[in-house]
N, C-alpha and C positions, 0 to 999 in steps of 0.2 A: 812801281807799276807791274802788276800781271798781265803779260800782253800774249795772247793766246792767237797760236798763228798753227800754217801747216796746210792740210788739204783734207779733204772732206771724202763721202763717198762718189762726189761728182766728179773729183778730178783723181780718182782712185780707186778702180774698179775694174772686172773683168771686161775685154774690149771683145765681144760676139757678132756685131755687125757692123755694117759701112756707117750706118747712121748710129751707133752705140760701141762710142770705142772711149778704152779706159787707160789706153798710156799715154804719157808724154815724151817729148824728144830733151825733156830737160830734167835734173832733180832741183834745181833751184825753188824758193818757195815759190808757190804759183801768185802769176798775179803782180800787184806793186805794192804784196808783202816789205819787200828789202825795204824799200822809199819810206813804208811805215815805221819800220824798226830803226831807221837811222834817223828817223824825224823824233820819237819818241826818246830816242838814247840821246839826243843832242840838249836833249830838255839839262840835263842834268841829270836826273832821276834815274834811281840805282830800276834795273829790268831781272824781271826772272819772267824766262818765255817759258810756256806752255805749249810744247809740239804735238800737234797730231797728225792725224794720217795712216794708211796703211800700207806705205814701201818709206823705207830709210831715205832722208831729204840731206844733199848738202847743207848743213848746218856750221860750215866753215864760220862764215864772218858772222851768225849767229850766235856763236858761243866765243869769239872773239868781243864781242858788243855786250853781252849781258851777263849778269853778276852770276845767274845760274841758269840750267835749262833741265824742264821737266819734259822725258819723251812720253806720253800717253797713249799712242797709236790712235785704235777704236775705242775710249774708257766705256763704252755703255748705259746703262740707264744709272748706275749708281755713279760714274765716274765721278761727278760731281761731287761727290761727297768723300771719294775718297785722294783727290786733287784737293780738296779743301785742307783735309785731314794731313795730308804732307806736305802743303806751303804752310800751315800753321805751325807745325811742329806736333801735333798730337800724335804721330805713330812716325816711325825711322822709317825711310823708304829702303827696300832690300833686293825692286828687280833689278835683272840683268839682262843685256841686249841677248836677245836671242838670235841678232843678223850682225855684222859688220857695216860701221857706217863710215862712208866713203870721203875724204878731205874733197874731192870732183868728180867730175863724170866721168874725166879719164882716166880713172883709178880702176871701171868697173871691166871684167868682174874680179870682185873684192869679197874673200872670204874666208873661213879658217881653214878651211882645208886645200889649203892651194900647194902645188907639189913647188917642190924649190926650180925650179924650170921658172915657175911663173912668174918669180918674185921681179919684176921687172920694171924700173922707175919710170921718170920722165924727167927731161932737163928742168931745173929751177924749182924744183917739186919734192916732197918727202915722198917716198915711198910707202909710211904708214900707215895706216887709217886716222881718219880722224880721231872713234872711239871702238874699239876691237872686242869681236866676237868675246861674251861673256861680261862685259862693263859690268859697271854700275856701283853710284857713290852712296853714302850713309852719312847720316847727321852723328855718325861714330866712325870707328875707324879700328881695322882688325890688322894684325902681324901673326904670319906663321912660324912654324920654327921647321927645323929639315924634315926631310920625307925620311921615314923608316920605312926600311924594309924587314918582314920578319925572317926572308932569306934572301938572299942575293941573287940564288940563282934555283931554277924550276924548271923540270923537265915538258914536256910539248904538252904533257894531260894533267899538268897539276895546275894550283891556286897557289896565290901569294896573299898575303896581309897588306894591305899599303896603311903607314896611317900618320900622320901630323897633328902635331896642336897649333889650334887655334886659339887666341886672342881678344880679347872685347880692348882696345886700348884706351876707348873716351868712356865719358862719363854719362853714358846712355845706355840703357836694354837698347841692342840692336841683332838682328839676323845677318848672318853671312852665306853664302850659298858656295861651298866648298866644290871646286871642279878640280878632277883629275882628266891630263892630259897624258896620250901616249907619243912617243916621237920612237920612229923605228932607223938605226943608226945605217946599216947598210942593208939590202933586198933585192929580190934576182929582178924584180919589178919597180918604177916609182911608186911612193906612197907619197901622201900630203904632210907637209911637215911638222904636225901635231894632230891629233883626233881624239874628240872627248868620248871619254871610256865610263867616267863614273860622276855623279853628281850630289849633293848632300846637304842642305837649308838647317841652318844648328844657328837656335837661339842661349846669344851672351848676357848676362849681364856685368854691368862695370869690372873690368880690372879678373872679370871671370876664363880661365881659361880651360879647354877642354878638348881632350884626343879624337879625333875623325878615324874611322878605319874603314877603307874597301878591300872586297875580297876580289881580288883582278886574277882570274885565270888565265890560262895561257892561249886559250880559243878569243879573248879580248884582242888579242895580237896577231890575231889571224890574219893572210890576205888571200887575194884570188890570184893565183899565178898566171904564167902564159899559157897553161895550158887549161886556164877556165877550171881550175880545180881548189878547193878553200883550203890551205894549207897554214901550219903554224911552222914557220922557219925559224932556226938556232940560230942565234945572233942575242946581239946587245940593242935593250931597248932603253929610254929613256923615259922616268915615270915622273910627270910634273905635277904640282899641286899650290892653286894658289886663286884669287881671288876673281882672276878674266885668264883670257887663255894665252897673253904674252907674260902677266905678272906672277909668276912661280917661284917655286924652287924646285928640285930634282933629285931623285937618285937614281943610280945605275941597277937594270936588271938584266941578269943573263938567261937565254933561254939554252938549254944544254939537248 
């Protein structure tokens, strides 16, 4: 079954007046969506749901219940065609969450750049997201190898090389969208405990592998201090690369 559920532009929309309001007090699917999906899965019958919408939906017992889950947001006039084209298999699917999506409501706000202060659970509960800033799976499947650096360390006005190879490891032409993340180790300031610096879409094929390089400057690494001033601080930063923004690898840069 293709069971195509979510919310529409009616129940997801900008809220400008008393009589034209566009949030809810809930992310669960709107409606007696659930009742549907648990009626349909009880069948027996293997489910790949179809999500729309335009804000991230608990999708907890959603993707606990169905064999896979397509997020589409808005697809547009063509969507159709190209939903068709990736439950069939005729093209690898290659986005990536561009929001963090939440296991509950009380997870929110939930996001990648949250400073380590924020990181704060609940009893009974992970702490995770359900699927984290930068997801997203392929009908293949990619491995990196370490982050090089072409120097270790870089003075406050120079570049660095970052680069890794990449991987095609199944037996598909697929794309991978290579993210680099920054993590800054100690600062007179909180920072967020990672921030995407660089990004990069490199088409594989089978068993094909090939080197990624960004050129990361040291103004990448900048922050605004207490005195409201953009400043790039000497210290040890951490340069990650990998497929979403928890699944990396790293190396050590120093800034001198």
């Amino acid at each position: 079954v293709v069971l195509v559920v979510g919310g529409s532009e009616a129940t997801c929309r900008e809220g400008w007046w008393y009589d034209h309001l566009g949030d809810r007090d809930s992310l669960d699917l709107p409606g007696r969506q659930d009742d549907l999906v648990a009626a349909v899965v009880g069948t027996g019958t293997p489910v790949v749901s179809v999500v729309m919408g335009g804000r991230p939906l608990v999708l907890t017992s959603l993707v606990e219940q169905c064999s896979a889950v397509l997020q589409v947001w808005y697809p547009g006039q063509e969507g159709g065609t190209a939903i068709a084209e990736i439950l069939f298999g005729d093209v690898t699917p290659s986005g990536k969450l561009p929001v963090t999506m939440p296991r509950s409501i009380g997870q929110l706000p939930i996001y990648v750049g949250r400073k380590p202060s924020a990181d704060r659970g609940y009893l009974f509960a992970s702490r995770e997201p359900l699927f984290p800033f930068g997801h997203g799976l392929s009908y293949t499947s990619f491995s990196y190898g370490p982050v090089e650096l072409a120097s270790s360390t870089i003075g406050t006005d120079e570049t660095v090389a970052v680069s890794v190879e990449v991987s095609n490891a199944g037996d598909r032409v697929g794309a991978e969208v290579v993210q680099l993340y920054v993590r800054d180790r100690v600062s007179s300031v909180t920072r967020p405990e990672r921030f995407l610096r660089r990004f990069s879409k490199v088409e594989l094929q089978p068993s094909e592998t090939r080197t990624v390089t960004f050129d990361l400057h040291a103004d990448d690494l900048a922050l605004v201090d207490r005195h409201m001033k953009r400043t790039v601080e000497p210290g040890e930063f951490e340069i990650h690369i990998g497929g979403s923004s928890v699944n990396t690898t790293s190396a050590l840069l120093t800034v001198r």
